[in-house]
C-alpha positions as a printed NumPy array, in Angstrom:
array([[  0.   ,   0.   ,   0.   ],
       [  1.048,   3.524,  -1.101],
       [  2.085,   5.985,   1.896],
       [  1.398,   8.826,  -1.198],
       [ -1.564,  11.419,  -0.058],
       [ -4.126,  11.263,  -2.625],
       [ -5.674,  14.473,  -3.159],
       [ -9.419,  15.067,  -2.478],
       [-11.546,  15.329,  -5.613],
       [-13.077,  18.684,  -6.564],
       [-17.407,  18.04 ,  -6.727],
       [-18.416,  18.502, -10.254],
       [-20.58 ,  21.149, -10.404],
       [-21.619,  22.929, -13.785],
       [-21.25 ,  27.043, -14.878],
       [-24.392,  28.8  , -13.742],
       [-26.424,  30.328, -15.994],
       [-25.786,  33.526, -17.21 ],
       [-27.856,  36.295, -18.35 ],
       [-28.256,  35.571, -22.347],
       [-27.508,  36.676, -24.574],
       [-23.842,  34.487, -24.712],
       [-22.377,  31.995, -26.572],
       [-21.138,  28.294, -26.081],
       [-18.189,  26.943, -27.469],
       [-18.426,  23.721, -27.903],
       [-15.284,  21.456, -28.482],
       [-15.795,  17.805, -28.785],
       [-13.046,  15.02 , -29.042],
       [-11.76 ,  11.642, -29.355],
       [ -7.953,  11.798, -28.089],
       [ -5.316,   9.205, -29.282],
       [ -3.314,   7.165, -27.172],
       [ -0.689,   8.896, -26.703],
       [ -2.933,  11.975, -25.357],
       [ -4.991,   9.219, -23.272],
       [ -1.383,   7.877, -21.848],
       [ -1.127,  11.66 , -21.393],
       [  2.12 ,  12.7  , -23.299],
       [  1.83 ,  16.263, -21.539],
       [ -2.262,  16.854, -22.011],
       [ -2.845,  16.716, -18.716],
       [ -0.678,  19.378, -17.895],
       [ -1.182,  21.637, -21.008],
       [ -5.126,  21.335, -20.606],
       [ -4.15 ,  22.481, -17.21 ],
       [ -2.385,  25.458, -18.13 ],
       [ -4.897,  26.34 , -20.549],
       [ -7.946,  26.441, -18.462],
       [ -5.841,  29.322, -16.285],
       [ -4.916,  30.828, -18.929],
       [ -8.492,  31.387, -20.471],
       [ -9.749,  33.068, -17.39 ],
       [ -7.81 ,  35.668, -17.989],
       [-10.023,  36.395, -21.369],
       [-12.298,  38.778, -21.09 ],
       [-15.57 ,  37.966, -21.342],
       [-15.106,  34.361, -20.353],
       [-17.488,  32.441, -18.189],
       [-16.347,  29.39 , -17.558],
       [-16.553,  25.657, -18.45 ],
       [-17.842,  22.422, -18.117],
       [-15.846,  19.12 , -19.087],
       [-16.878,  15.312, -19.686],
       [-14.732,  12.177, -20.251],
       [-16.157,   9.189, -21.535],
       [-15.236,   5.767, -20.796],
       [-15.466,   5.176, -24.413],
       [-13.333,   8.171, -25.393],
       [-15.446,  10.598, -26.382],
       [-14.248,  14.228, -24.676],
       [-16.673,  17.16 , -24.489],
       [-16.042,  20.772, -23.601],
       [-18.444,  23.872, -23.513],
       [-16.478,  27.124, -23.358],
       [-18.928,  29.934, -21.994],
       [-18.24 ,  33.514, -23.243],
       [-20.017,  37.015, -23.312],
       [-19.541,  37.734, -26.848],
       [-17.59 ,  36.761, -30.279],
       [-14.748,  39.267, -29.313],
       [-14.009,  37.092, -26.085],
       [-13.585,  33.927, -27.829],
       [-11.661,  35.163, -31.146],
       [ -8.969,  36.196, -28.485],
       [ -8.797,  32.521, -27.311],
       [ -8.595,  31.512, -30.48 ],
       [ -5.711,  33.994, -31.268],
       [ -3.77 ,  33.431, -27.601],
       [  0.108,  31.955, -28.727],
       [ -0.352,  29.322, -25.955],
       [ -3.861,  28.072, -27.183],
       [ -2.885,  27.938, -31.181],
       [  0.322,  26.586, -29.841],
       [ -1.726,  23.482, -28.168],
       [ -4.098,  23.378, -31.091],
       [ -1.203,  22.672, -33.231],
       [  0.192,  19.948, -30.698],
       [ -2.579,  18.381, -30.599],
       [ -3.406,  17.816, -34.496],
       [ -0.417,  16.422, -34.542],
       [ -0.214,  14.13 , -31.121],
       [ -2.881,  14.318, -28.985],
       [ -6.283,  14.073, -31.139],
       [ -8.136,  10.941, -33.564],
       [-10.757,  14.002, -34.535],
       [-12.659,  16.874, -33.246],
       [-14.985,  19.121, -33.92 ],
       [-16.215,  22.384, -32.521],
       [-19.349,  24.742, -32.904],
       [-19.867,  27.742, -31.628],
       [-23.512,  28.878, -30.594],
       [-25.532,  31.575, -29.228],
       [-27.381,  31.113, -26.133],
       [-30.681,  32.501, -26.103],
       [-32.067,  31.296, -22.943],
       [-30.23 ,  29.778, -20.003],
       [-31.641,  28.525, -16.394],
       [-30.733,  26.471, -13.597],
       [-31.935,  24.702, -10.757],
       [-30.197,  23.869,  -7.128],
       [-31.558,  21.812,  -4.446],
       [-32.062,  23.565,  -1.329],
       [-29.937,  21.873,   1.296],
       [-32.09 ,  20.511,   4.252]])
């Protein structure tokens, strides 16, 4: 038995809804082995998810693995502006690029506007 502390696990809990109009980016993958082995996506993806809260207009994002591969990412933003300067951030096109070439079978990504958004807690007893 490992003596290594094993770090508690975040609850997953998805962005609130925001007042429309917005727009979802919506990224989805299949990731090669090497990616899935992790061959640095762990940390880049990381890195990356600082690095685009520092965009302005950015909401936040939700994130879902799987078992069979498939990887899906919505990217919340305020307006078009916000996510064209993800799109043009060195350390993002530099992944992109990385990742055609290492880290991804396929993907595809759509951007759309949000017209109406809610959301629903349970109250805590």
């Amino acid at each position: 038995m490992s003596d290594q502390h094993v770090a508690p696990v975040a609850p997953a809990l998805p962005v609130a809804a925001h007042e429309p109009p917005y727009y979802a980016v919506v990224f989805t993958s299949v990731r090669t082995e090497e990616a899935e082995r992790d061959g640095g996506y762990g940390s880049t993806a990381e890195r990356l998810g600082e690095l685009v809260q520092e965009i302005p207009g950015f909401l936040g994002e939700d994130s879902a693995h799987t078992p069979g591969g498939l990887a899906v990412t919505v990217a919340y933003f305020r307006d078009l502006a916000g996510i064209e300067e993800w799109r043009q951030h060195a350390a993002h096109r530099e992944a992109k690029e990385h990742g055609r070439a290492h880290w991804y079978e396929r993907y595809s990504l759509h951007i759309a506007k949000v017209e109406h958004s809610h959301g629903f807690r349970r109250a805590r007893v």
